[in-house]
C-alpha positions in Angstrom: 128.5 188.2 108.8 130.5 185.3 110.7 130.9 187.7 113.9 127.1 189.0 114.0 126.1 184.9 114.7 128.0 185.5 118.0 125.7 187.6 119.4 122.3 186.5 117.0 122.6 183.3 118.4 123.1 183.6 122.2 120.2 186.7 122.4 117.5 183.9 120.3 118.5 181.6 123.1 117.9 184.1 125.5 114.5 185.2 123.8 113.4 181.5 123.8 113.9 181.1 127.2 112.1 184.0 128.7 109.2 183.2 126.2 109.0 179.7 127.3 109.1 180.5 130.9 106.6 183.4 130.4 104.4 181.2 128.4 104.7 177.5 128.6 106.4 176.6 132.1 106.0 177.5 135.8 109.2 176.8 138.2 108.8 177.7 141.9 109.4 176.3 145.2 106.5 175.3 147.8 107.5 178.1 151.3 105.7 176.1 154.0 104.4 173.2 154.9 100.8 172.9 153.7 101.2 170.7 151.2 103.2 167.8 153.0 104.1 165.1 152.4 103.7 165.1 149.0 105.7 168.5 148.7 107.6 169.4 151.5 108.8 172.8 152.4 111.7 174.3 150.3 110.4 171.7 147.1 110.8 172.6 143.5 107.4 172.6 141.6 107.3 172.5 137.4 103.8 173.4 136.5 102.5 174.1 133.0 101.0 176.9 132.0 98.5 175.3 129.6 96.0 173.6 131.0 93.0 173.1 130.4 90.6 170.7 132.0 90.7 171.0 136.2 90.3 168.2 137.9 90.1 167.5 141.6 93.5 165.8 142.9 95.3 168.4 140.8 98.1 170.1 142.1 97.5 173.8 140.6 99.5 177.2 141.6 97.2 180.4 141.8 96.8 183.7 143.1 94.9 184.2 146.2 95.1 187.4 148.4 98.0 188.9 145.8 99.9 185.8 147.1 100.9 182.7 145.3 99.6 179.6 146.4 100.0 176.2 145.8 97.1 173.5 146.8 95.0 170.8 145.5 92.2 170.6 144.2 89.2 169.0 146.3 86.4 169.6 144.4 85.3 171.9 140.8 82.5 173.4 139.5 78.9 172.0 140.4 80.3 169.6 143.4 79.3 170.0 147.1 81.4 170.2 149.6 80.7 170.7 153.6 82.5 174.0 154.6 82.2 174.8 158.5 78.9 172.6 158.8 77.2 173.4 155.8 76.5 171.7 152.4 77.4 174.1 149.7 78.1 174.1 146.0 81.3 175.2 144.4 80.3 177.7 141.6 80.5 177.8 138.2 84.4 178.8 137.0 85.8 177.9 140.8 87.4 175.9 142.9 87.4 174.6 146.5 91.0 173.7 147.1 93.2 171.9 150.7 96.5 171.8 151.7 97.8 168.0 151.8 99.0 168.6 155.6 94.7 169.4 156.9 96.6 170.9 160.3 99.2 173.8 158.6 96.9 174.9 155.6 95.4 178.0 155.0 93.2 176.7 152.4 89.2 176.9 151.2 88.3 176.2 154.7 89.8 179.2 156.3 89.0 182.0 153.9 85.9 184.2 154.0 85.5 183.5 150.3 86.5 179.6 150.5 86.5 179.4 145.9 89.4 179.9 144.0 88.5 181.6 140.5 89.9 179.2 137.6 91.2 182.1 135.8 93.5 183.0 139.2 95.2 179.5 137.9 98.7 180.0 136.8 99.9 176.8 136.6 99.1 173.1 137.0 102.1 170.4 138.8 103.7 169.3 135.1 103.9 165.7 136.6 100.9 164.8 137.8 100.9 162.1 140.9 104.7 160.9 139.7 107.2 162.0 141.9 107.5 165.9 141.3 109.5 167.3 143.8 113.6 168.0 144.5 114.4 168.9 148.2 116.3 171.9 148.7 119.8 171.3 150.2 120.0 174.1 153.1 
């Protein structure tokens, strides 16, 4: 019985950890420079994957274009925002979301659909406006 814990233990571990991550947490890095300065390129980002109120100044990941994305978000369901001249409402269940650095973002202003669905959400920044970021060492 002693020798079975040897492997029991290590493959619950290992079970636990790929549940947690599948689940619970979101680790990934920010690729460009769209969100500077508050994440530059290369950062590490820990978002949760429960969530549930959006709220503009949140830092969420998503899918846009089969792509992951990370952005903020500038305004939610029901709020107007002025997107290439005009005054439109964001619709119910999306999200109009920028890039911190306005002048390397493709963001809501540049898409032909400028909403992000709040079900493409995958994860929200774990640390909210605290300091949530590790610089890669290249």
């Amino acid at each position: 019985m002693k020798g079975r814990w040897k492997f029991v233990v290590p493959v619950l571990f290992l079970l636990a950890t790929v549940l947690l991550f599948r689940f619970v947490l979101f680790i990934g890095y920010v690729p460009t420079e769209s969100m500077e300065p508050t994440l530059p390129r290369g950062s590490i980002i820990v978002g949760s994957r429960i969530f549930d109120d959006l709220k503009v100044g949140d830092i969420i990941v998503f899918q846009h274009d089969g792509k992951l994305m990370v952005k903020r978000i500038a305004a939610v369901s029901g709020d107007e925002v002025i997107h290439k001249g005009l005054m439109i409402q964001v619709p119910r269940g999306s999200l109009y979301v920028l890039g911190d650095n306005k002048e390397d973002s493709l963001d809501s202003r540049c898409w032909g659909n400028p909403f992000v669905e709040e079900h493409d959400v995958i994860a929200v920044s774990a640390l909210g406006e605290e300091i949530q970021v590790r610089e890669r060492k290249n």
